[in-house]
C-alpha positions in Angstrom: 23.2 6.4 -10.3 26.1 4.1 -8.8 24.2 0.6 -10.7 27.3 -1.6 -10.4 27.3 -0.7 -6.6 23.0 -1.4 -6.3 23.5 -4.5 -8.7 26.4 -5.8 -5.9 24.7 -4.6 -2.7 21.7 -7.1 -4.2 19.1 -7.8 -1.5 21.0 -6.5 1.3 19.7 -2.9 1.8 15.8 -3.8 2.5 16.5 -7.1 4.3 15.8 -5.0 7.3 12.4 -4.1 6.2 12.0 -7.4 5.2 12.6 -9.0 8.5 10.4 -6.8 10.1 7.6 -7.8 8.1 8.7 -11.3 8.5 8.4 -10.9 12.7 4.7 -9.5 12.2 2.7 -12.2 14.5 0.0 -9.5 16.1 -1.4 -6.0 16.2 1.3 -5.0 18.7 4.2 -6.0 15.7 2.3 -4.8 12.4 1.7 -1.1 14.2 5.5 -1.5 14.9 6.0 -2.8 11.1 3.6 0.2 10.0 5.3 3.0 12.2 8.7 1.6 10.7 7.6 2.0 7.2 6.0 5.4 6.8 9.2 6.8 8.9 11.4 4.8 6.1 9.0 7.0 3.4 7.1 4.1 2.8 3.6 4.8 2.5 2.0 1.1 3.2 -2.0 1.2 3.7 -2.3 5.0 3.5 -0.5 8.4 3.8 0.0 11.1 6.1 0.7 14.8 5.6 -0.4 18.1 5.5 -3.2 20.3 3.7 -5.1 22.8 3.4 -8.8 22.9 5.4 -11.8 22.2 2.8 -14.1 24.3 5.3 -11.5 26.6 6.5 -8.7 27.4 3.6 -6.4 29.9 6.3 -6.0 26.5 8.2 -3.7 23.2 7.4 -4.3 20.1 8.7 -3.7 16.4 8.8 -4.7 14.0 6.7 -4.7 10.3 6.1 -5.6 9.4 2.8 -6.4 5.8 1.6 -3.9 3.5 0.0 -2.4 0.0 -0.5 -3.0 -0.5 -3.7 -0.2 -1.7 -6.1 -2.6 -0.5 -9.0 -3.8 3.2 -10.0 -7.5 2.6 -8.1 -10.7 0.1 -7.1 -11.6 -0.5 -10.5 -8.4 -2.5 -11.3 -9.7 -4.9 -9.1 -13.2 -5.0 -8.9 -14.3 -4.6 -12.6 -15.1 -7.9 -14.6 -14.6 -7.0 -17.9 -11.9 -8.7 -19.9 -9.2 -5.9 -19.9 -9.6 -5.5 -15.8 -8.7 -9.4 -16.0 -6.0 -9.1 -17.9 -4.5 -6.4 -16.1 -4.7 -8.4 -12.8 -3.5 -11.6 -14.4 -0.3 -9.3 -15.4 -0.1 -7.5 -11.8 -0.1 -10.8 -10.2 2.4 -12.3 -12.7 4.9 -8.7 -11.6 4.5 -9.6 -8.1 5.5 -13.2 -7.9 8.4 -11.6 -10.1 9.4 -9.5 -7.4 9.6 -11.8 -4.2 11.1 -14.2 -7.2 13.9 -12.0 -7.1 13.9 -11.2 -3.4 14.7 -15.1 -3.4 11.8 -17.3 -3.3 11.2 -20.0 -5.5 8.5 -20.0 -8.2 6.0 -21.8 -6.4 6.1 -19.6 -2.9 6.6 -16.4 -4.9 3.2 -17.2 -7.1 1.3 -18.1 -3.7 2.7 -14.5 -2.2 1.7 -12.7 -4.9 -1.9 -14.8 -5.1 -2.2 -13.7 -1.4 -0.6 -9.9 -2.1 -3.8 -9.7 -4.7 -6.0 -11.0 -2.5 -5.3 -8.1 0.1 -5.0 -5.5 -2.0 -8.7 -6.7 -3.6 -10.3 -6.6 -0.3 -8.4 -3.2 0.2 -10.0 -1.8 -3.4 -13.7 -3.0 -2.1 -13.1 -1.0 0.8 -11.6 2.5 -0.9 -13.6 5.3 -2.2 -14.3 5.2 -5.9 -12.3 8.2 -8.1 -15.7 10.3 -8.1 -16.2 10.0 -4.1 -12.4 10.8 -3.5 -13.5 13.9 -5.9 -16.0 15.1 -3.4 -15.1 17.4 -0.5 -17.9 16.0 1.6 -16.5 12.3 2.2 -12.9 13.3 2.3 -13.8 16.2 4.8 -14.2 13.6 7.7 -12.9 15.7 10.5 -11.6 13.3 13.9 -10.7 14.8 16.6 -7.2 12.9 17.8 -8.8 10.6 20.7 -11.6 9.7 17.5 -8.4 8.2 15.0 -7.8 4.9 17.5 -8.6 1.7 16.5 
């Protein structure tokens, strides 16, 4: 790996992506934003690929499976104990890191990642627990392509 040409390219490379994001003002932009993304091998909100039938094994088919989360799964976010705290208190803490070093100051990189947590908790209320995305039956939910639009 070339680090002394990464460390000098800095921010550059993603600033692309990073506008983009910036210019989301509607529905229209983030599905543009999205589409961008996954092609880019991002995999922001969910993923898309290929696998095998649960009812039908000699067939593959699509799938979209549930994502978004910056953590392993729903219980980093939605357990109370003290250790599930701690561990969001620490995610939180990485994030603000991040846009830190993307350029924003202390104070708008600890609201972004305060607002990043806040998404991603509503996203974990929302996703399937470990044992559901276990069980054939939920993750089997067949669409036909005119039944995926929003």
């Amino acid at each position: 790996m070339d680090t002394a040409r990464i460390e000098a390219a800095g921010i550059k490379p993603p600033q692309a992506e990073m506008t983009l994001i910036d210019g989301i003002k509607d529905r229209a932009s983030f599905i543009k934003a999205l589409a961008h993304l996954h092609v880019r091998g991002s995999r922001p909100l969910f993923s898309f690929g290929s696998t095998l039938d649960f009812k039908d094994s000699t067939r593959v088919i699509a799938e979209a499976v549930q994502g978004g989360l910056g953590m392993p799964n729903r219980d980093y976010y939605t357990k109370d104990d003290a250790t599930s705290t701690v561990l969001r208190a620490a995610y939180v803490k990485h994030v603000a890191k991040v846009f830190k070093l993307g350029g924003d100051t202390m104070a708008a990189a600890a609201t972004k990642a305060q607002i990043v947590m806040e998404i991603e908790t509503t996203l974990a209320k929302a996703s399937m627990s470990k044992s559901q995305k276990r069980d054939p039956n939920p993750i089997s939910n067949r669409k036909a392509g005119a039944g995926l639009g929003g």
